[in-house]
N, C-alpha and C positions, 0 to 999 in steps of 0.2 A: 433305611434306618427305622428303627423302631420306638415309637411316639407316643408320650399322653401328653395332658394339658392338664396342668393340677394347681392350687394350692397347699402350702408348705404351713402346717404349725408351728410357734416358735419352739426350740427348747424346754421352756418352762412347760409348754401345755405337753409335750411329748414326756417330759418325766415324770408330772402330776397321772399322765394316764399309764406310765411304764410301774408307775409302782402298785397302782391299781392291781393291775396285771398278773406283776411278781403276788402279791397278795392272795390272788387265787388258783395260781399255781400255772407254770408253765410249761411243766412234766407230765404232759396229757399224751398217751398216746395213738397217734394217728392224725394228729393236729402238725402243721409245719407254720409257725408264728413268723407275720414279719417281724424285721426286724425296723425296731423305732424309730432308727437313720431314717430310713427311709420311708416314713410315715406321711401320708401325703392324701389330701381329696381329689381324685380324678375327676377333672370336669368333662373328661372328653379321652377315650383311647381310641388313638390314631392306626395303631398297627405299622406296617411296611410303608415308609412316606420316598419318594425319590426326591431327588436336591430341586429340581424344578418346582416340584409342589410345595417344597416345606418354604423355599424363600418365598413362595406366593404367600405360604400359610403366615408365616414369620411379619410381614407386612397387616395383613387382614388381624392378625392377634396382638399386635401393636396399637392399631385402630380400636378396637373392643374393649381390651385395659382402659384406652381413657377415655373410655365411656364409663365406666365404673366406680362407683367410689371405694374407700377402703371397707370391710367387711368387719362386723363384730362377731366373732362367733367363740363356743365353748364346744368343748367333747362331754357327753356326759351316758352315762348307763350302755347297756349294750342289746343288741339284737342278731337276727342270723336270718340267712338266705339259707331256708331249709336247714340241710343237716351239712350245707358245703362250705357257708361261709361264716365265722364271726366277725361281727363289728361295731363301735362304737355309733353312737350319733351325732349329730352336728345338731347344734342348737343356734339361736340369737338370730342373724340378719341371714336365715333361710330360706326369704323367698328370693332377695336379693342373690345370694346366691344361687337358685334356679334361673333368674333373670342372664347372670353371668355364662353358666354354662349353656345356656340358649345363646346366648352370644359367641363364644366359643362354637358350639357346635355350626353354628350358621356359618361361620368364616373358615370352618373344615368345609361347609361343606360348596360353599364359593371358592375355593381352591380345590373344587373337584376332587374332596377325598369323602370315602365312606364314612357315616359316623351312625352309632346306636340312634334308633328311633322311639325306645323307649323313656316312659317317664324317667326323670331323674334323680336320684332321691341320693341328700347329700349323707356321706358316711366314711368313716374311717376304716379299710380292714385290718381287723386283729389277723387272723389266723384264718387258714383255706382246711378243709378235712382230706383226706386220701379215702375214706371211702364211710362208710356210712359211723359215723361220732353222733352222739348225740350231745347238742351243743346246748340246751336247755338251761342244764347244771350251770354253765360258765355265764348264762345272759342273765341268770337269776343272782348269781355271783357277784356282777359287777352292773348290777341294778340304779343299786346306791351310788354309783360315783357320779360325781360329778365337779368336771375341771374349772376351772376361775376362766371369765372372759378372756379375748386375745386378736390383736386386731389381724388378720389378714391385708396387709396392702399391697401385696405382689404377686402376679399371673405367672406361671411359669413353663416353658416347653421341656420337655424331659426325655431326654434316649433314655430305653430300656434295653440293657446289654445283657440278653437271657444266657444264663448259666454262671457268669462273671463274676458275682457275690462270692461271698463263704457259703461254705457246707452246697455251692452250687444252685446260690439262690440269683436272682437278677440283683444286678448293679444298674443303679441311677444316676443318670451325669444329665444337670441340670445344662440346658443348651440357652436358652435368652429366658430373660425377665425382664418383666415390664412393670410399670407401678399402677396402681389402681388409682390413678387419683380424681374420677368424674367430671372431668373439666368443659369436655366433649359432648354433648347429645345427639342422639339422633341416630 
């Protein structure tokens, strides 16, 4: 089964940034926009996980949540990963969040799964390109915005069921969540 490990914005921060969005227009072409549903910070993509590893995982990201406190954070202005990715940025309790996804990733990787070794950097993606967009125009676009605070207090494991969406995009089916609530050290 196919895995990430993310936090969920609430509603409110997903439609403050969906109108953003409609605002500069979403009839670009060469651009394939998530869709908002599914708007989500990956702390960690897991890839192919088999049942033996995920319940190891499932135990070890139980542990980590409540090491964690709740998170404040906001969505604000945007940026790109070259000319292939748009995305918002995460603002408020971002190192805490890098703390988190170090956590996360440690107990992917204590349950003997692969995870990225690169730095982290928290972000929302808007939109992926199909081949060379230049995405400048849209991160100058939506410079300006920026969303009202919003607590993060839930870790969550997520199947990625590739092709399953509309129009033949992935469907996400949230698998366990966990609360963040810090109680834990150590």
């Amino acid at each position: 089964m196919r895995l990430f490990v993310a936090l969920s914005p609430p509603p409110e921060a997903v439609d403050e940034l969906w109108s953003a969005v409609e605002a500069v227009g979403t009839d670009r072409p060469g651009l394939r926009w998530t869709r908002p549903e599914q708007w989500h910070l990956t702390l960690a993509f897991l890839g192919e996980v088999d049942d033996p590893a995920r319940q190891d995982l499932v135990e070890r990201l139980g542990r980590a949540a409540r090491r964690h406190p709740p998170l404040t954070l906001a969505l604000s202005g945007a940026g790109r990963f070259g000319d292939r990715v748009l995305w918002t940025r995460v603002s408020g309790d971002v190192e805490p969040v890098r703390r988190l996804a170090a956590s996360v990733r440690a107990a992917a990787r204590r349950a003997r799964l692969p995870v990225d070794d690169r730095p982290y950097r928290p972000h929302l993606t808007l939109a992926r390109a199909g081949g060379e967009v230049d995405l400048r125009s849209l991160v100058d676009a939506l410079a300006g915005f920026a969303g009202r605070p919003w607590t993060a207090g839930e870790l969550h494991l997520v199947r990625s069921h590739l092709g399953a969406g509309p129009g033949g995009s992935a469907r996400h089916e949230p698998l366990v969540s966990w609360a963040l609530d810090g109680r834990e050290r150590g």
